[in-house]
Z-matrix of the N, CA and C atoms (Angstrom, degrees):
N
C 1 1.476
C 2 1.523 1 111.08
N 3 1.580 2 130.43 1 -37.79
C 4 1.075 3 135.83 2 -161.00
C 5 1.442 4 84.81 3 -79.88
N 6 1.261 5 122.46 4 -70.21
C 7 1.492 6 133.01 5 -169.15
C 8 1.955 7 107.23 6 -30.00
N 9 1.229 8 105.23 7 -40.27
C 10 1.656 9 116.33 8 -152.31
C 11 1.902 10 89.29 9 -95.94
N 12 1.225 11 120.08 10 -22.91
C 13 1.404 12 122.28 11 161.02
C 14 1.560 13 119.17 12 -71.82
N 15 1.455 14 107.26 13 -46.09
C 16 1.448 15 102.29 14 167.84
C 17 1.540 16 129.08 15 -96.33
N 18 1.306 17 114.10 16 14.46
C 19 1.575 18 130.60 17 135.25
C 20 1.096 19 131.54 18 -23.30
N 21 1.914 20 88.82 19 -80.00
C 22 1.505 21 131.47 20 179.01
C 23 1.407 22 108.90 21 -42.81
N 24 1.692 23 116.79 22 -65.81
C 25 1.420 24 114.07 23 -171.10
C 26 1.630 25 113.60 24 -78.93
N 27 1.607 26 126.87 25 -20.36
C 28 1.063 27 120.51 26 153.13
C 29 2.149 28 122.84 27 -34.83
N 30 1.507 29 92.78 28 -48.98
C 31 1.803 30 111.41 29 -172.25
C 32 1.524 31 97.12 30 -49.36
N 33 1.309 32 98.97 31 -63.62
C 34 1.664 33 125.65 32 -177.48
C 35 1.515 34 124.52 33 -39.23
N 36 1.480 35 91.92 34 -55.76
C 37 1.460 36 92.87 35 168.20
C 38 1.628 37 118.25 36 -87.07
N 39 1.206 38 129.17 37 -34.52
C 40 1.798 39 113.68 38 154.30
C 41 1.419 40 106.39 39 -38.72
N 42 1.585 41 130.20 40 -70.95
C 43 1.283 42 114.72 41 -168.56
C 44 1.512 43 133.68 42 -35.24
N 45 1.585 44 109.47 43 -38.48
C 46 1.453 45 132.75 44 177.99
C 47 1.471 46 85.04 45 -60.80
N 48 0.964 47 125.59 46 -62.96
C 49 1.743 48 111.00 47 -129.51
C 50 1.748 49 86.70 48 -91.49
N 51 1.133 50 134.19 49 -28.33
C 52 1.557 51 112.62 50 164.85
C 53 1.548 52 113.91 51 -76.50
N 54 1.022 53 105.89 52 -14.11
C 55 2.039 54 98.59 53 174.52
C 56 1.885 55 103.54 54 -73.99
N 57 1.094 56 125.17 55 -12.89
C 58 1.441 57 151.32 56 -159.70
C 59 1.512 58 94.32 57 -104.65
N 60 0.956 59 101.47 58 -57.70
C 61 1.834 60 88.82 59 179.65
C 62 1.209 61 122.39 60 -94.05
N 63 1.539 62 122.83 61 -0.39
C 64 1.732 63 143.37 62 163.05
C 65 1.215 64 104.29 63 -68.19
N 66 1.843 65 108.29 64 -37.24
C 67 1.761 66 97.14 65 -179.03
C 68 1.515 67 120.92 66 -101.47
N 69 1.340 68 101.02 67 -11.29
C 70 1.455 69 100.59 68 169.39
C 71 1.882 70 120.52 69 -76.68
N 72 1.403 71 105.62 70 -37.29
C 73 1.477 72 114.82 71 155.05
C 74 1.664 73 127.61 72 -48.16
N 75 1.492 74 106.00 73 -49.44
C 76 1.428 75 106.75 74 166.80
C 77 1.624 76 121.13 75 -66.98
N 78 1.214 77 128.21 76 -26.15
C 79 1.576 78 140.60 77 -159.21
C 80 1.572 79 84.48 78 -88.92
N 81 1.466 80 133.13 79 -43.57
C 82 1.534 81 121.35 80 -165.40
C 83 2.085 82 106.61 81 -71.15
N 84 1.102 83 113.65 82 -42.60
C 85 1.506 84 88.05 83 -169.42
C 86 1.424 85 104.36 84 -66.69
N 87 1.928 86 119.31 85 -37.51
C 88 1.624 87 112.22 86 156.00
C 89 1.673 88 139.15 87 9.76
N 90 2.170 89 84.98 88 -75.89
C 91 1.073 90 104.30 89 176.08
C 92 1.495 91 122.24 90 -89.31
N 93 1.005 92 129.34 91 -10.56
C 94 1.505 93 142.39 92 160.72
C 95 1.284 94 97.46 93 -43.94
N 96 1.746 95 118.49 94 -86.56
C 97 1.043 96 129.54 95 172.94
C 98 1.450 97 130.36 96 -20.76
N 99 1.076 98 107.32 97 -34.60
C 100 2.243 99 123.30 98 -171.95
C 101 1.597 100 78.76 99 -105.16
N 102 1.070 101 148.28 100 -12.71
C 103 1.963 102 125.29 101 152.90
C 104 1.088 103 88.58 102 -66.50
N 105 1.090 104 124.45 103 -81.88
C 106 1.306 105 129.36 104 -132.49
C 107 1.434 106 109.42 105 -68.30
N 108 1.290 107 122.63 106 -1.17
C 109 1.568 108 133.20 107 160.04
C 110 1.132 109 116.79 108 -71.17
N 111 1.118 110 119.31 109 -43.27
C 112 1.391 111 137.79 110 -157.40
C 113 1.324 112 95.66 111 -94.11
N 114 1.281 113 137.96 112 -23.42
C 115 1.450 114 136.45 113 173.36
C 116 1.595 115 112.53 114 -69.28
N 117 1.553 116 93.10 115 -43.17
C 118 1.980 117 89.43 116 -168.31
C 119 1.679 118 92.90 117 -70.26
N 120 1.702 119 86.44 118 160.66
C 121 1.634 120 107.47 119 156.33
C 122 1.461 121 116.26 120 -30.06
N 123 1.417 122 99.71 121 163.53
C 124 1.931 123 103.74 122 -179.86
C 125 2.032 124 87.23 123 -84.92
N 126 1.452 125 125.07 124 -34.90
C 127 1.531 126 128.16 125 -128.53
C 128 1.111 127 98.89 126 174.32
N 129 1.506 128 125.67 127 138.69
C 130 1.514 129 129.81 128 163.56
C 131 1.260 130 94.92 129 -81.65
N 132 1.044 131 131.06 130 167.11
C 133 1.494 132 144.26 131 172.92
C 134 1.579 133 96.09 132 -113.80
N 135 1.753 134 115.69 133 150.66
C 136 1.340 135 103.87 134 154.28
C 137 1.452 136 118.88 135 -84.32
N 138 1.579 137 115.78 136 154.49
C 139 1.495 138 125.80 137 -176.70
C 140 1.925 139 101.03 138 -57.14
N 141 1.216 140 79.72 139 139.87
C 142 1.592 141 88.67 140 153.77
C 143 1.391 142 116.21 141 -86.06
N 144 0.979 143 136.62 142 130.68
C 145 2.108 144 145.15 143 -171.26
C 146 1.889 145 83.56 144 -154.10
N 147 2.163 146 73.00 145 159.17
C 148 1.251 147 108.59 146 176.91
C 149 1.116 148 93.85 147 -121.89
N 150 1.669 149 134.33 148 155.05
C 151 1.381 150 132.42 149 136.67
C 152 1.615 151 111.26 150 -121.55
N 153 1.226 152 103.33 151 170.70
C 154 1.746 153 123.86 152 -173.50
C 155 1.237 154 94.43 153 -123.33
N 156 1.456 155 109.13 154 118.68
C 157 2.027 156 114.73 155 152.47
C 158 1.165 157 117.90 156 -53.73
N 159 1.466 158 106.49 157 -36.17
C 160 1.350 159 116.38 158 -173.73
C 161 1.634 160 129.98 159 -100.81
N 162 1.428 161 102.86 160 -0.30
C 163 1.468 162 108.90 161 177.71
C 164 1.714 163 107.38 162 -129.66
N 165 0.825 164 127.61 163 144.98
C 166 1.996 165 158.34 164 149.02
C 167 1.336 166 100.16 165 -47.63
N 168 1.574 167 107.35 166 128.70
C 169 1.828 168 89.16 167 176.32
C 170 1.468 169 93.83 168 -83.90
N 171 1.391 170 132.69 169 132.30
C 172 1.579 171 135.27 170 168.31
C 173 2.081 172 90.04 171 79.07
N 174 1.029 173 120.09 172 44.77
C 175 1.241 174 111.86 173 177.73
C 176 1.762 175 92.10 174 -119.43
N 177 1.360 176 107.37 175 -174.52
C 178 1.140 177 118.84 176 168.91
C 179 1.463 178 137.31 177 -83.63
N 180 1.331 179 127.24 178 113.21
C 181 1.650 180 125.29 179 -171.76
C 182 1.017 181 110.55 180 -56.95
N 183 1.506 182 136.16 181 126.32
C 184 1.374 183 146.29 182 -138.97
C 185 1.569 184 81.81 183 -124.25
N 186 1.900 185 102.54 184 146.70
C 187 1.704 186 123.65 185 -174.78
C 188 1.547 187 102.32 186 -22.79
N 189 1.849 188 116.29 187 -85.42
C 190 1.511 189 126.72 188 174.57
C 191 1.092 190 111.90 189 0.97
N 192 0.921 191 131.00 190 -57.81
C 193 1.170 192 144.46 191 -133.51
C 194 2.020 193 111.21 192 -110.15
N 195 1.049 194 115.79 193 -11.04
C 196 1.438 195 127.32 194 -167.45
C 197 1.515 196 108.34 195 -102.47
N 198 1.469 197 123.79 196 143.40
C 199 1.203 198 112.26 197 170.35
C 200 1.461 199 120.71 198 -63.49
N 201 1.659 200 97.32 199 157.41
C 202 1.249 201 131.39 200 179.09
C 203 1.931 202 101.31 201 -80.35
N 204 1.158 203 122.96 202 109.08
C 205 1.608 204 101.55 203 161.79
C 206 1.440 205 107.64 204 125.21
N 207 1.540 206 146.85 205 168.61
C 208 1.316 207 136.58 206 161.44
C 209 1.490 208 89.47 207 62.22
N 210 1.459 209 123.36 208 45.67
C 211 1.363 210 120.01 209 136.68
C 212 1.750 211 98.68 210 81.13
N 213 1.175 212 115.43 211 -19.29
C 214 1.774 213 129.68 212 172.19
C 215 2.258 214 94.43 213 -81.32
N 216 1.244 215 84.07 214 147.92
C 217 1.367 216 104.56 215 -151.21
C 218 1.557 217 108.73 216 -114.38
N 219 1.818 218 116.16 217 -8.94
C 220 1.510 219 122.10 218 -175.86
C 221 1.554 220 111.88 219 -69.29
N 222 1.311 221 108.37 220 -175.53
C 223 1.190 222 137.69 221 -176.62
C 224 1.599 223 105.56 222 -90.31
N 225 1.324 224 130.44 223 -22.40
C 226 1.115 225 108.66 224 -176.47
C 227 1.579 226 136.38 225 73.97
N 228 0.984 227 108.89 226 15.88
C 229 1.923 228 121.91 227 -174.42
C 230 1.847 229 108.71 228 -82.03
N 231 0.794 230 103.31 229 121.19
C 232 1.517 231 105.67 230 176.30
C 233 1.821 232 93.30 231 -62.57
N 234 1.542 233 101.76 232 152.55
C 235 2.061 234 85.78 233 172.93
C 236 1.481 235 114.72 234 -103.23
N 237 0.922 236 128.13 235 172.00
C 238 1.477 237 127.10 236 -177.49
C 239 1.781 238 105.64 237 -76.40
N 240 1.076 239 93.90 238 148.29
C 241 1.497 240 81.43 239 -172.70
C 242 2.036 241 88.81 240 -145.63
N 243 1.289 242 112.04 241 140.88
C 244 1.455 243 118.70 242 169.37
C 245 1.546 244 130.86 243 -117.63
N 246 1.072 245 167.31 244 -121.79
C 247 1.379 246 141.39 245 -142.79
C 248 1.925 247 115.39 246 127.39
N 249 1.206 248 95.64 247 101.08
C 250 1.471 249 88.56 248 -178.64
C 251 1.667 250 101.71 249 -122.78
N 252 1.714 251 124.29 250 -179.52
C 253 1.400 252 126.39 251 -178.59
C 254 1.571 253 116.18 252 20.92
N 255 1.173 254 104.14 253 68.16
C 256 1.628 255 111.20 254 148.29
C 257 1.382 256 122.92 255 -69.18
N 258 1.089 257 104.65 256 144.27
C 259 1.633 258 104.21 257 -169.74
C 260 1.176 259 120.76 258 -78.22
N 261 1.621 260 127.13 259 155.03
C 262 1.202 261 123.14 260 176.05
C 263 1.649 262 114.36 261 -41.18
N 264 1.818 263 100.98 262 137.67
C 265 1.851 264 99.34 263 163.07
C 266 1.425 265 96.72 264 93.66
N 267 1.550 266 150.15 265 -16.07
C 268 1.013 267 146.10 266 -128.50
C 269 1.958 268 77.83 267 -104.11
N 270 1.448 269 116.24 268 130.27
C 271 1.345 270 122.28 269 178.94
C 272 1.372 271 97.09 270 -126.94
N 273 1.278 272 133.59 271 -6.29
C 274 1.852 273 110.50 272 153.92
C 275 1.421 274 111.70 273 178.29
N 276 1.232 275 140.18 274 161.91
C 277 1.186 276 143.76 275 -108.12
C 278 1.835 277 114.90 276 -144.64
N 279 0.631 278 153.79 277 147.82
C 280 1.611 279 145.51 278 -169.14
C 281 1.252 280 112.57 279 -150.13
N 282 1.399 281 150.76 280 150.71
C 283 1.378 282 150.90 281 154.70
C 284 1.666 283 114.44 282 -120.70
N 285 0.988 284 125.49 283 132.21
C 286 1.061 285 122.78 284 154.20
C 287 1.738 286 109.39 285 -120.70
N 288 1.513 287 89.98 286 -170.57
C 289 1.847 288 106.88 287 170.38
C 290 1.259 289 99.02 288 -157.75
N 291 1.393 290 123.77 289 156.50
C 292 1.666 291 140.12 290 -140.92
C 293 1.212 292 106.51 291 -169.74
N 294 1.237 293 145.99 292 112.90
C 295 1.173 294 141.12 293 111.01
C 296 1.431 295 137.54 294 -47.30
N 297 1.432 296 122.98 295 111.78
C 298 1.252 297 115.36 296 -173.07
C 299 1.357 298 115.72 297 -95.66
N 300 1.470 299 122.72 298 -7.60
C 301 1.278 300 132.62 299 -149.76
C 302 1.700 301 99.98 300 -116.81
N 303 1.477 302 118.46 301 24.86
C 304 1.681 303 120.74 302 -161.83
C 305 1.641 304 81.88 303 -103.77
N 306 1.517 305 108.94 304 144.68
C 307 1.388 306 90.21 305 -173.72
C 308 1.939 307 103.45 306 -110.27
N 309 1.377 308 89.50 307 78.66
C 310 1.675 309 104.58 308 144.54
C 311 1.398 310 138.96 309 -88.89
N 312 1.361 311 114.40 310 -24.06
C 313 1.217 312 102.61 311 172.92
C 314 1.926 313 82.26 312 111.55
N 315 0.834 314 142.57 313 -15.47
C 316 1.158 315 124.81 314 169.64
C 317 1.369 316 107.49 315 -166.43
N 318 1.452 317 122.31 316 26.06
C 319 1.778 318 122.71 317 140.88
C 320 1.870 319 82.27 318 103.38
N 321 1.559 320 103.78 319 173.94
C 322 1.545 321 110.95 320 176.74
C 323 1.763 322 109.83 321 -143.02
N 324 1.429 323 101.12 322 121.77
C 325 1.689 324 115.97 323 -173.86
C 326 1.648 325 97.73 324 -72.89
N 327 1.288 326 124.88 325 106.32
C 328 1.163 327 149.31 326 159.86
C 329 1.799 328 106.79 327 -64.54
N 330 1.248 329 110.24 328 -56.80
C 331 1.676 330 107.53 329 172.07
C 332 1.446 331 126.07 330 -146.41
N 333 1.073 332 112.07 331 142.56
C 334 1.182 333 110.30 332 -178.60
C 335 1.991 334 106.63 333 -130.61
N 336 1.214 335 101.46 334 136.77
C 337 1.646 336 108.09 335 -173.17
C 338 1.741 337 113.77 336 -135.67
N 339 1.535 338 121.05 337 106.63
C 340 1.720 339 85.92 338 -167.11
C 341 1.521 340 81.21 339 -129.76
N 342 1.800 341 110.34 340 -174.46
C 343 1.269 342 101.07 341 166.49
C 344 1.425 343 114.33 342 92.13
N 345 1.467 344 110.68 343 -3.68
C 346 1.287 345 120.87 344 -163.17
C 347 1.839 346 101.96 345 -72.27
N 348 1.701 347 116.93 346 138.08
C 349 2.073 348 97.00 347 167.15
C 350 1.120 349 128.06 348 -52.07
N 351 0.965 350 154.04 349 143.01
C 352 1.539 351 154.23 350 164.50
C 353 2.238 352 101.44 351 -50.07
N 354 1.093 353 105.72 352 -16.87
C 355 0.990 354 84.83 353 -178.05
C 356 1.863 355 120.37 354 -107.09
N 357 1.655 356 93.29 355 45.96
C 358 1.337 357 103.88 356 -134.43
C 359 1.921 358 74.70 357 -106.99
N 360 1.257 359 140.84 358 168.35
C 361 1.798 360 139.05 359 179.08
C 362 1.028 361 86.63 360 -150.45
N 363 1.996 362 163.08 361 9.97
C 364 1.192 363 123.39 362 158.32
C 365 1.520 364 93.45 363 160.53
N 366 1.270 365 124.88 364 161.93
C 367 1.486 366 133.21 365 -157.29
C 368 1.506 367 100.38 366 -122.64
N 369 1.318 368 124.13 367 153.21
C 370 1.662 369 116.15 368 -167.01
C 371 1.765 370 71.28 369 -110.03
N 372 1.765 371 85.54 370 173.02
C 373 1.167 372 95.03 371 177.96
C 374 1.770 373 127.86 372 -86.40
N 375 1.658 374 121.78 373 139.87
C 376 1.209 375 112.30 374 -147.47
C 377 1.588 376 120.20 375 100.67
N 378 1.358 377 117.58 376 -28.79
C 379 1.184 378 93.19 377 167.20
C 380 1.376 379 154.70 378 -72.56
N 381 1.703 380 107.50 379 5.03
C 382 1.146 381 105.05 380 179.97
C 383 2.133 382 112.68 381 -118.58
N 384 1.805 383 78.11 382 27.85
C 385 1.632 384 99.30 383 171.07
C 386 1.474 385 127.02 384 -75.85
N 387 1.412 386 119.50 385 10.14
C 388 1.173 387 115.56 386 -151.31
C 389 1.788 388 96.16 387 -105.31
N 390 0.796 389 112.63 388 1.32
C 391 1.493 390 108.05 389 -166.47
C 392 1.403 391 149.74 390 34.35
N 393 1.742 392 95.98 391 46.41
C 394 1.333 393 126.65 392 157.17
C 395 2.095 394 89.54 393 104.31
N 396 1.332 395 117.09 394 19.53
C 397 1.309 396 124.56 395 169.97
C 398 1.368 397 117.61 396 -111.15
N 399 1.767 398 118.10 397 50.95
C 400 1.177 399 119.09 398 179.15
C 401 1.331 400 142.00 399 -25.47
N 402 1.807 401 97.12 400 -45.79
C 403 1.329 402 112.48 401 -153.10
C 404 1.633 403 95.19 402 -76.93
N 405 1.161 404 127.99 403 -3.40
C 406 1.786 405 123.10 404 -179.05
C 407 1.616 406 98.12 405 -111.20
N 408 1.188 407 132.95 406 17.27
C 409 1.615 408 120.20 407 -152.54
C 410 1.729 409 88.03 408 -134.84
N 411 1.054 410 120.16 409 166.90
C 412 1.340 411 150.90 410 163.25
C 413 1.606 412 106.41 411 -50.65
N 414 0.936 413 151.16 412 -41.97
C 415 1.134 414 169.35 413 -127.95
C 416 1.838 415 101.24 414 -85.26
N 417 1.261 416 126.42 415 158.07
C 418 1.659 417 115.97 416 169.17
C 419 1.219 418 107.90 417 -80.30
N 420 1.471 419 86.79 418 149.16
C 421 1.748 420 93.56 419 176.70
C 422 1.570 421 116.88 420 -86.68
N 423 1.666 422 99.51 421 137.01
C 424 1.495 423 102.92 422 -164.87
C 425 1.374 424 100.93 423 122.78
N 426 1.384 425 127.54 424 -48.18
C 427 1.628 426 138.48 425 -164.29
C 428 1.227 427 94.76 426 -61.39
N 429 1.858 428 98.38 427 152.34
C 430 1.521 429 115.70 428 151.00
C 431 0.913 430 122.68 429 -126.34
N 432 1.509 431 125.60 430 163.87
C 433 1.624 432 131.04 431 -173.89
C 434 1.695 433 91.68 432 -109.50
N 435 1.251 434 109.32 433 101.39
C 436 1.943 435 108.00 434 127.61
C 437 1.550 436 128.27 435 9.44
N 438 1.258 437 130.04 436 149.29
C 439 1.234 438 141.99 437 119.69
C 440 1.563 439 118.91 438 -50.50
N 441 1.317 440 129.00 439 134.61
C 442 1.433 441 103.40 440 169.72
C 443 1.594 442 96.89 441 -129.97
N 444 1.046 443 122.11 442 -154.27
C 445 1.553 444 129.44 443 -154.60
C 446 1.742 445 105.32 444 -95.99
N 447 1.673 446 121.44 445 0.99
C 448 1.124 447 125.21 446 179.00
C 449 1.556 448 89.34 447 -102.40
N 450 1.028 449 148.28 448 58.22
C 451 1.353 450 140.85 449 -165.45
C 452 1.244 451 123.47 450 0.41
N 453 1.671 452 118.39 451 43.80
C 454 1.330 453 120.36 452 -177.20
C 455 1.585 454 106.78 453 -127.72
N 456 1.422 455 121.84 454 -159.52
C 457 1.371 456 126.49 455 -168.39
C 458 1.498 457 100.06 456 -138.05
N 459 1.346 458 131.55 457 122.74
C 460 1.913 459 121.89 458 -152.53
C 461 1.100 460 88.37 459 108.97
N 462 1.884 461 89.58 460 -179.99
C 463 1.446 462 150.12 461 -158.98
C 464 0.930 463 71.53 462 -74.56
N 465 1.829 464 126.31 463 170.26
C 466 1.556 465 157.34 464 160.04
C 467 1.298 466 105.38 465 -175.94
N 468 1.514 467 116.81 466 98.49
C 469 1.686 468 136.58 467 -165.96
C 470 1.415 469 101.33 468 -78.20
N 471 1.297 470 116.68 469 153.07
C 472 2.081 471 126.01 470 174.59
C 473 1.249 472 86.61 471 -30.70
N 474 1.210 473 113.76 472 150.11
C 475 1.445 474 134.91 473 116.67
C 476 1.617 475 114.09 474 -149.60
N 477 1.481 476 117.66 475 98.91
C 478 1.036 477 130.47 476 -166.35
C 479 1.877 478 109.60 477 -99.75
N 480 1.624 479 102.66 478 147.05
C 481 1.848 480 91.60 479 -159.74
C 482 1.429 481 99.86 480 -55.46
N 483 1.139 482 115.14 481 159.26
C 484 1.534 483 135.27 482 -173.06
C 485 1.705 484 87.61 483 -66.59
N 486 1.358 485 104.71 484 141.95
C 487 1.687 486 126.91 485 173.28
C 488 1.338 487 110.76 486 81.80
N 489 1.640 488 132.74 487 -36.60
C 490 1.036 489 107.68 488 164.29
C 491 1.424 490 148.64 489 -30.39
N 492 0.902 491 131.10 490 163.76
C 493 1.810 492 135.06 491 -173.75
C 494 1.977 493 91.48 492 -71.86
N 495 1.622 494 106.79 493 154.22
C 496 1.187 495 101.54 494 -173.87
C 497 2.015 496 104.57 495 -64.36
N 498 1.291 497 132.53 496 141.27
C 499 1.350 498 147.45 497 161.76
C 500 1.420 499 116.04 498 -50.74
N 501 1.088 500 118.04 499 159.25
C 502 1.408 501 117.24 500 -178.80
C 503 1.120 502 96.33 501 -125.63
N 504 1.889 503 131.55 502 156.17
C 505 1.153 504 121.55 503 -145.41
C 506 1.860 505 85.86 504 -162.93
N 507 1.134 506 112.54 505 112.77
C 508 1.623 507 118.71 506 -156.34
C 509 1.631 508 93.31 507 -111.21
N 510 1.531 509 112.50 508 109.56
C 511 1.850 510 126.63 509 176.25
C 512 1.281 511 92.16 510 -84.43
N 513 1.606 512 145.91 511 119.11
C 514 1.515 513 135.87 512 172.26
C 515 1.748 514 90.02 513 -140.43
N 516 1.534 515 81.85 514 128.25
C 517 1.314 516 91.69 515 163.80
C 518 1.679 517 115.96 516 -109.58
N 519 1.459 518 133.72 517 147.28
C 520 1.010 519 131.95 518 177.11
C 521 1.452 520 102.62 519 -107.80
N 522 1.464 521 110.99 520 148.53
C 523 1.501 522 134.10 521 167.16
C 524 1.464 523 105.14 522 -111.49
N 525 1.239 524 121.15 523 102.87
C 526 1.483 525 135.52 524 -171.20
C 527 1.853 526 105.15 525 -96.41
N 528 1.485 527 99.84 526 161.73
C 529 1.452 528 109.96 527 172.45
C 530 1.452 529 109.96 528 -115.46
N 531 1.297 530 121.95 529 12.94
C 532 1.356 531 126.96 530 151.85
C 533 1.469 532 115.67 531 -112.18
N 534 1.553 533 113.91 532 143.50
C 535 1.593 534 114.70 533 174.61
C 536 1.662 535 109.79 534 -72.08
N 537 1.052 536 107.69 535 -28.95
C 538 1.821 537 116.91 536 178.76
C 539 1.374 538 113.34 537 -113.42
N 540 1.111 539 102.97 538 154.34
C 541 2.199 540 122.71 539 170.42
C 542 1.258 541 83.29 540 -85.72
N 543 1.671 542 130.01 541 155.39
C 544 1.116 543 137.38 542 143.72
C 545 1.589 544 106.19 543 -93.83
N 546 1.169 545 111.30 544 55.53
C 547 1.424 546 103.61 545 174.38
C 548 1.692 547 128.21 546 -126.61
N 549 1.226 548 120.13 547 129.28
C 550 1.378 549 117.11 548 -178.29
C 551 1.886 550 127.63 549 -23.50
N 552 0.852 551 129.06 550 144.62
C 553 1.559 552 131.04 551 178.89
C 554 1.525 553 114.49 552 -35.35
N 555 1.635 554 95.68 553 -55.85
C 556 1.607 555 116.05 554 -168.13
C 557 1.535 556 103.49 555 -109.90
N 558 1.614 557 105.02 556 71.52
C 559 1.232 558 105.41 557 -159.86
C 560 1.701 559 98.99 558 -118.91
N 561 0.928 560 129.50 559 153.64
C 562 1.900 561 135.89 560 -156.07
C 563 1.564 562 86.85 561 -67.02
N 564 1.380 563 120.11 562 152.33
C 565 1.746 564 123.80 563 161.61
C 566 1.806 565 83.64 564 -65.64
N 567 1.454 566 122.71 565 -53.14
C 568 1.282 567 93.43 566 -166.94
C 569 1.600 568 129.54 567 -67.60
N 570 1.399 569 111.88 568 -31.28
C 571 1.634 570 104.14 569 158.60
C 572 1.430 571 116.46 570 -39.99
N 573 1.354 572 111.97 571 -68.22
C 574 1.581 573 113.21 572 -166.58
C 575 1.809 574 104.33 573 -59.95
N 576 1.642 575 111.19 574 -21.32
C 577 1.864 576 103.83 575 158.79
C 578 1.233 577 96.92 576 -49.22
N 579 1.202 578 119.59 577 -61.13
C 580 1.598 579 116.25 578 -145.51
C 581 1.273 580 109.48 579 -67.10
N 582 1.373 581 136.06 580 -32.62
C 583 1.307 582 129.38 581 -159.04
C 584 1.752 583 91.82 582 -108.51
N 585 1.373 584 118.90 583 -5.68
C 586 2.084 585 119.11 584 154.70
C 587 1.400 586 110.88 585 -49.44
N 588 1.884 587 101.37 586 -47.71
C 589 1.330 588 88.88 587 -170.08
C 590 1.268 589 115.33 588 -123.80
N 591 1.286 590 122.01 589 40.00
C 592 1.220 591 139.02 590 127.48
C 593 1.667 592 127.74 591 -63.72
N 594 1.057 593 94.21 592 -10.87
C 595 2.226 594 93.97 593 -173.92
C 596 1.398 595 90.31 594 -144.97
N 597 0.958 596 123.50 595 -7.56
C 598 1.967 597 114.20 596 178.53
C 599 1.844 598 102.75 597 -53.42
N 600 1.260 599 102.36 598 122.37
C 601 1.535 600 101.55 599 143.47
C 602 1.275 601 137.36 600 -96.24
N 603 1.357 602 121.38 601 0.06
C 604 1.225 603 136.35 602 154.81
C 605 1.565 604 128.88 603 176.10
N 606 1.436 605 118.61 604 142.78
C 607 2.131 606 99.62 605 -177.68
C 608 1.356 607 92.68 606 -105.17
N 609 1.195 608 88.83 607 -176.42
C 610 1.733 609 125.82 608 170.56
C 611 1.515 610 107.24 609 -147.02
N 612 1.685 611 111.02 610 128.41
C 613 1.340 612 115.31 611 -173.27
C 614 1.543 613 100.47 612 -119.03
N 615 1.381 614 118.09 613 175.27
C 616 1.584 615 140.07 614 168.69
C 617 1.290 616 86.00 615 -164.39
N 618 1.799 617 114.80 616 136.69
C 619 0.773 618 147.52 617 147.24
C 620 1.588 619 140.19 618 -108.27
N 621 1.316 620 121.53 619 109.93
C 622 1.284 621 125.53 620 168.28
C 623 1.178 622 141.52 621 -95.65
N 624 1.378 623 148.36 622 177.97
C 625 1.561 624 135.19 623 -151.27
C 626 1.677 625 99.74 624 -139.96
N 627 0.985 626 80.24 625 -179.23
C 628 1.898 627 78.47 626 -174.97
C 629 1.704 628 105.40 627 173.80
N 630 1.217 629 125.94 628 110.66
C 631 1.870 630 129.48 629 176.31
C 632 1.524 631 89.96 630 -135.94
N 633 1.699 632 93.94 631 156.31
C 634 1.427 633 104.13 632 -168.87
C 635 1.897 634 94.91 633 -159.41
């Protein structure tokens, strides 16, 4: 009788302790699962991008579009350039263009544009022809034009030395968290770099090429 009593609670207590480890086994892929939730993203966001009507990304910079002067023979047109999904918070907007491949020793600012409204989606072409005389030009109102590396204020299209390999020619627009540059009038394209990407919340580039 004693024996068949302590049987019984032997049975009893195995049963417990595998119903105990049935639920602790089931509760782990559970909780696996609720990490591994908590790991992904909340949401992809869409990209912020720029495109050009008028430019190829890695295509060739077409006449319009090339400087006037230094033996280069274009028209000089800034190109239109457009802008979609800016990111949340974004209070104003900047463009430049860059050559990195000019051989100075530290690349040549073709344009510089800051100051732009946040509620601004893309520049027609020409607007950054005005040469730092917004208020008559195409350009948004509020914007400023740069210094750029031709010692002027405006657009300044490729003109890369004759024979070189074609240049690469970087369209970046910045989405800033300030509505203003705090920066002087006659202020370096590279200062006003510096203080782009100091407040940038994010760019979007197109790049085009250009040898001559």
């Amino acid at each position: 009788m004693l024996n068949s009593c302590r049987y019984r609670r032997l049975s009893l207590a195995a049963a417990i302790l595998m119903l105990g480890t049935a639920s602790i086994a089931s509760a782990q892929p559970a909780k696996a699962q609720k990490d591994k939730s908590k790991a992904a993203p909340a949401h992809a966001g869409a990209r912020f991008k720029v495109t050009a009507p008028d430019l190829v990304s890695k295509g060739r910079i077409a006449l319009p579009h090339v400087f006037n002067g230094m033996s280069c023979n274009g028209q000089n047109i800034s190109p239109a350039l457009d802008w979609t999904n800016a990111p949340a918070g974004t209070k104003s907007f900047a463009v430049t263009a860059y050559d990195p491949d000019a051989p100075t020793g530290s690349g040549w600012w073709h344009w510089v544009m800051y100051n732009i409204p946040a509620s601004t989606t893309g520049l027609v072409a020409g607007a950054g022809n005005a040469r730092g005389m917004l208020s008559s030009s195409n350009a948004p109102k509020g914007s400023v034009e740069g210094t750029t590396d031709f010692g002027t204020k405006g657009y300044g299209g490729p003109c890369p030395p004759v024979g070189d390999k074609p240049h690469h020619y970087h369209f970046t627009v910045f989405a800033l968290k300030v509505d203003k540059l705090d920066v002087p009038g006659n202020a370096t394209a590279a200062m006003v770099g510096f203080n782009l990407n100091a407040n940038k919340l994010a760019t979007a580039r197109i790049t085009g090429l250009y040898a001559r």
